[in-house]
Each structure stands twice: as C-alpha cells, then as structure tokens.
N, C-alpha and C positions, 0 to 999 in steps of 0.2 A: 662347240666350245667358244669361248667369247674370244675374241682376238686386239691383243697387244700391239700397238701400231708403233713404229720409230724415225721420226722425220730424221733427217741426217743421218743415215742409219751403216751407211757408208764408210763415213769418215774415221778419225783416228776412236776419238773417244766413243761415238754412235754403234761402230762396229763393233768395238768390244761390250757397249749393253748390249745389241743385239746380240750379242755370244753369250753372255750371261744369262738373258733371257730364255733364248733355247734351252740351255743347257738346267734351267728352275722348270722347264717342262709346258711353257705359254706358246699357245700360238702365234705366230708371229709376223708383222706385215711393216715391210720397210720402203719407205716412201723415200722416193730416189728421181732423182732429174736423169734427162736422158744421156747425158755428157756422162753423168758418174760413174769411176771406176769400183765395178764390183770384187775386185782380187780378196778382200779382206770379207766377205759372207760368202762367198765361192760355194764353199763347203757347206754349208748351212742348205736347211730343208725351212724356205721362210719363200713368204708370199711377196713377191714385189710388186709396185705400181708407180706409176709416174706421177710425179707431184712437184710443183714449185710452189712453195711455202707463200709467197708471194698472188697465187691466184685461188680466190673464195674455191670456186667453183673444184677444183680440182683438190684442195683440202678439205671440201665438206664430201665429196666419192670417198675418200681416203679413209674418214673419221667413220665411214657406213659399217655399221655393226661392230665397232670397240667399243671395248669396255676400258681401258686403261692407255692411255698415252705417255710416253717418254719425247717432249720436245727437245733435241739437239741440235738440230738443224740451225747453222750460222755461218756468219765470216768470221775470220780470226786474221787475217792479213793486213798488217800496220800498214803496206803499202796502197791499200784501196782505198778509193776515194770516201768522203763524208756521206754525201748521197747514196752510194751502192750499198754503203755501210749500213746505214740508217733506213734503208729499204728492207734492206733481208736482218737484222738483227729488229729490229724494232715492227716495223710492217709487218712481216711476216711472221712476227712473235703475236701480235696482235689480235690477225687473221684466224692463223691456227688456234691461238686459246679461245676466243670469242666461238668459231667451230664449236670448239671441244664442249663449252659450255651449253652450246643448242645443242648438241648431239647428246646429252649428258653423259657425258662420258663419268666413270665411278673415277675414278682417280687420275692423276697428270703430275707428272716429276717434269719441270723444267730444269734445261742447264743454263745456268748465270754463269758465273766467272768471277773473282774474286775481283777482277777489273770494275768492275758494280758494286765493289766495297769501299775500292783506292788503295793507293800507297798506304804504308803504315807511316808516321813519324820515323826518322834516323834512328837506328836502333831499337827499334821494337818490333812489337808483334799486333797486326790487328786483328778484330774477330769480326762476328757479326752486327755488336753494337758499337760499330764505328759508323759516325754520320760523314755521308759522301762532302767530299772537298774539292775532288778530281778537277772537276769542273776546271779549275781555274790554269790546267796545264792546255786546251786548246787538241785532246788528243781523242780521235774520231772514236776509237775501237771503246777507248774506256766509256766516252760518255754515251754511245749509242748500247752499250751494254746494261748503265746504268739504268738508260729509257727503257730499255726491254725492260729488265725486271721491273722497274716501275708499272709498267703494261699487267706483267702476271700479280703482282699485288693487285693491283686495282679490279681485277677479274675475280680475285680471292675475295676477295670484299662483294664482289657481287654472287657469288656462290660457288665459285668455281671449288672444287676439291682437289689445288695445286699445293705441291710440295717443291721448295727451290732448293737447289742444290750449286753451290758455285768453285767451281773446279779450281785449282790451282794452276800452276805451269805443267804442262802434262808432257813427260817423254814415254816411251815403250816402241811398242814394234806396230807397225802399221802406219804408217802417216803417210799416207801415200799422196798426198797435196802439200807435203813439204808443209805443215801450220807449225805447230809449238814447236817440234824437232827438230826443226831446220836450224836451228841453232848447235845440236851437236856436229848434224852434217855442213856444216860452212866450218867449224872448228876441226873436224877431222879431213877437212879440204884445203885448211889452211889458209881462209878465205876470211876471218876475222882479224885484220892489219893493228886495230888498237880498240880497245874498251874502256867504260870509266869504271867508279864506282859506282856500284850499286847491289842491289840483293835480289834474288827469285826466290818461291818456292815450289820443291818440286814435288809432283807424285806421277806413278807410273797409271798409264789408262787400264791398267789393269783394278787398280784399288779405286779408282774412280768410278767405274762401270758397277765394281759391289758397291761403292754407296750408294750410287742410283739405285738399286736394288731394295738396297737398306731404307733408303731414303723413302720407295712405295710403300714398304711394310712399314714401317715403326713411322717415318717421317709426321709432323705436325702438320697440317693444313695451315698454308700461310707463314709457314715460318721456313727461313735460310737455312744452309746448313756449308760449312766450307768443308772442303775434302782436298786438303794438301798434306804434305808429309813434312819432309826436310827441307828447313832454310837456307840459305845460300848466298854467302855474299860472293861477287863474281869473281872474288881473288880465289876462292874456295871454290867456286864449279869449274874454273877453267881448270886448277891444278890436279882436282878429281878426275875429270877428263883425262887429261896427259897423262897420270898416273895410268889408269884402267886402259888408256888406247894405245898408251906410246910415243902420241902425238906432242910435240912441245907444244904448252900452250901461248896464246898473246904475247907477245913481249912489251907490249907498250902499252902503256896504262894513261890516259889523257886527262887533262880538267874538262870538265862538261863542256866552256868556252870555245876550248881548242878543238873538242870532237866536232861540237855544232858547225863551224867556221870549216871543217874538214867536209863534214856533210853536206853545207851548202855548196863547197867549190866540185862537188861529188856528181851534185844534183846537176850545174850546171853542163856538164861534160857530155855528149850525146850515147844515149843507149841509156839500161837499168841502171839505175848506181850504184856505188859496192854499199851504201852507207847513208842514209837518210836521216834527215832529223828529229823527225818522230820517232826514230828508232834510239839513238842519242838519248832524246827525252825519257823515254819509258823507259830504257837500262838502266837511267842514272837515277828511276825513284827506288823506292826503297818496298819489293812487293814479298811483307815476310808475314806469314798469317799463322794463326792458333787453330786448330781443327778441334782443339776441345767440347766442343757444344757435340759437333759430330759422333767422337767417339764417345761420350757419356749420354748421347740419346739415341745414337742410332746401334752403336757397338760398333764402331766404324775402325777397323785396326789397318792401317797401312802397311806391307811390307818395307824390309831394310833398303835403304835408297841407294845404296850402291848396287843393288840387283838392279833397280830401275834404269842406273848408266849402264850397267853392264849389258844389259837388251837393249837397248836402245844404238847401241857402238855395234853389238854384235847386227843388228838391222839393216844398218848404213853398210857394212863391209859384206854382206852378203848381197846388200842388193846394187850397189851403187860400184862393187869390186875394184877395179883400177883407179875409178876415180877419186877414189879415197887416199887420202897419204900411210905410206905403211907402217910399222912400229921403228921407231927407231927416228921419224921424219922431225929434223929442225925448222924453225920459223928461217924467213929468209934473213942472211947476214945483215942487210941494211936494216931491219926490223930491230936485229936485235941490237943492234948498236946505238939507233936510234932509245930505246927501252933503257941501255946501260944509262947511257947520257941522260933521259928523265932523270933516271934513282938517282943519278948523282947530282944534278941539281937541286933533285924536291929536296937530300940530305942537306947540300951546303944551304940550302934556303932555310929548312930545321935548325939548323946551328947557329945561325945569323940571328935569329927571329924571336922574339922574349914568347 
C-alpha cells in the first residue's frame, strides 16, 4: 500500500491531518524530530521516523516509497529569531519539496498561512487575489512564510504536483507547543494586561485538517486555497472569551503607540517579556480573510465557531487546571481602572473633536 507521509505530524494542525488521514484509511508515516512530543498520535497506528526538515539526507529516507505528501512542518512563534525562522519555514520548505519532486511523489498539499497573503485593508476581507504588501511591516514570521510559499510555487512551475492551502488563525485541542492558542491560554491566565485594535480569523484545526484532505482530492495543482472560518475584531474575541469561559476579558484597550513604547520598556526588563513588539505589530493589523474559493471548489464547510472557543477553553482547563483562572475571575483592579480612565478620555477626546 503506497504510504502518506506528514512532516510536522506532531503538532496542532499536523496532528489532526494525521488523524484524519488514518481515519480516510492511508497509510501513514509521520516524520518527527527527536525532541517531539508525541501525546496528540499516541493512539494512532502510524509509522514514525526521525526527520529534520532542514537535513536532504534525512528527508530524501523519509520521502522512500510515498506516494502523497502533506508538508506542515514549521514555526509559528513571533518570538524567534529571523534566521531560525527563515531556516525551517523557508529551507526546509525547499528541501522537502525539491525531495518530493525527485522522489515523484503523485501529489503534496502544503500548509502556507494566510500570513503569505498579509493583512487585509481596515475593514475588509482578503482572498487569494490579494497581492503581498506585508513586506513593508519588518515581521519575520509573515515574510519568511511569504518565501516559503513562493518556494512551492516555483516547484509547481517545475512539475511538482502541490496543492497550497493557507490556514487561518487556528484554535482547538492539542497544541501542545503553546503556537496559535496560546492566546486563549494567556487570556484565561489572565496574562494579557492591554490589547489594541485589531482583527484575526479563526478556524478550529479540526476543519483545517479536512481541507487538507479536501484540498488532495479536489484541490488544483498550483493554486491556494484559504481555510479560515469566523472573523474577529479583538473587541469580539476577547468578549466571546469571557463570555464562554467566565474569565473578564482585557480591560484596557491601547493606541498601537502606547502598546509599542509598553513593549519596548517590556523587552528591556531581564527574563521573557510579557509583550513584544512584533506582537503589538501583528495584533494591530487587520488579519480577516474570505474562504470562499475554498468552499466553492473544495466543498470546504467549516463548523460554528463558537464550538471552536468552546474546545479550545475546555483544553486549557483540563490540561493546564489550577493554573488557569476560574469562572467568575476579574482583571486586576488597577487594570480596570486604568481601562475605565482610557474610555473616558478616548469619549471626552470624541466630544472635543470635529
């Protein structure tokens, strides 16, 4: 039986292809570094081997005898450096397809990122024919994502038979390296002090795993596909949050200015910091996307997104227990007082202001 291979096979979104995979009835080999936690295929009847995406040699053992590849193997952490970044999203997106290509493999679903598409404009919604802009924010994750995909285009152009798929903001159960979800779990820790504006979109790695899916069968060779669901400005995901967990959300809402100038005095202070500027930066763009290509050529249906908070809160309190705050839990008093005094200034500043 020809065997399905899944770089990152591990991780949030990886683990659930590989779940989905098994369960379409493919054989299945998941390429995993030696550090990685296997809690999330535990259960699963799949072949493992040792791979860094990053070494020919150990990707071309890998690729021996597939027939179909799912590349997901990446970083996702706004905190790591440009280089490490740009190694393993880019390098090792390279390596592997180049591989796949000698090996010929029949088909390859990559994961992009909508981060490889950019921000939409204020207010809207982007798709697939948005031309990349990003560029000019200085942020590693987006542009090294950008270059990846650039990478599988250009392999598509040489024959490769890849299908790209670019995921949204992804919550659900399993993230066991703390990547996209770490944001519900800092928020039910009560570890997010102030936010600006800005918008995500979300989907659960549950409906992302079947577009990959969708994405082998039906997907176009050489053509994107986004698979996000519900948009989200952050006034709306924090209060959904608080709503579903209990938890009060942020009380203090910042001008990008004042977050940055927070992050930089953050960054100076020894140990990790609560609050980075990258991170500032990315919140405050505007990441709201149309999946319509998706669902009208793949059949791509996403479920209702409050399910996808709802697993995602239930994940964090079963695994993380005590250290999560319980129902009922207020932001600290000086938070919220600080938060009151914004509102009432941004109002008298509205009032004053033609």
């Amino acid at each position: 039986m020809p065997i399905t291979l899944v770089t990152g096979g591990t991780g949030l979104i990886g683990s659930h292809v590989t779940r989905a995979l098994v369960a379409r009835g493919d054989r299945v080999r998941v390429a995993r570094r030696e550090r990685s936690k296997l809690d999330n295929i535990a259960d699963l009847d799949v072949e493992l081997c040792l791979c860094d995406v990053t070494d020919r040699r150990q990707v071309r053992r890998a690729l021996e005898g597939v027939d179909r590849l799912f590349h997901v193997a990446g970083m996702t952490s706004l905190r790591a450096g440009a280089d490490a970044m740009f190694r393993l999203n880019v390098q090792g997106t390279r390596i592997v397809l180049e591989e796949a290509l000698r090996a010929e493999v029949e088909r390859v679903v990559f994961t992009s990122s909508v981060a490889a598409i950019g921000p939409a404009p204020r207010g809207t919604r982007a798709d697939e024919r948005q031309v990349f802009r990003a560029g000019r924010f200085g942020l590693p994750y987006v542009n090294a994502k950008h270059e990846a995909e650039r990478e599988a285009l250009s392999l598509a152009a040489a024959g490769l038979p890849v299908v790209i798929v670019n995921p949204a903001h992804v919550f659900g159960r399993g993230d066991l390296h703390r990547s996209s979800t770490e944001l519900v779990r800092r928020f039910l820790c009560r570890q997010i002090p102030a936010y600006v504006d800005g918008a995500l979109c979300i989907v659960d790695a549950e409906d992302v795993a079947r577009g990959h899916l969708l994405a082998d069968e039906r997907g176009v060779v050489g053509e994107r596909y986004i698979l996000g669901n519900r948009n989200f400005t952050l006034d709306r995901l924090f209060a959904d949050l608080g709503r579903i967990s209990g938890v009060e959300p942020p009380a203090v809402k910042l001008p990008v200015p004042a977050a940055l100038a927070l992050a930089r005095a953050a960054e100076a202070l020894p140990g990790p910091p609560a609050l980075t500027q990258g991170e500032v930066r990315i919140a405050s763009l505007w990441w709201a996307f149309s999946s319509a290509k998706a669902k009208r050529e793949l059949g791509y249906a996403p479920g209702h997104h409050e399910d996808t908070l709802e697993r995602t809160i239930a994940w964090y309190r079963e695994r993380e227990g005590l250290a999560v705050a319980p129902e009922g839990s207020r932001q600290p008093l000086p938070l919220r007082l600080a938060g009151f005094g914004l509102r009432q200034a941004t109002g008298a500043w509205g009032r004053i202001t033609p």
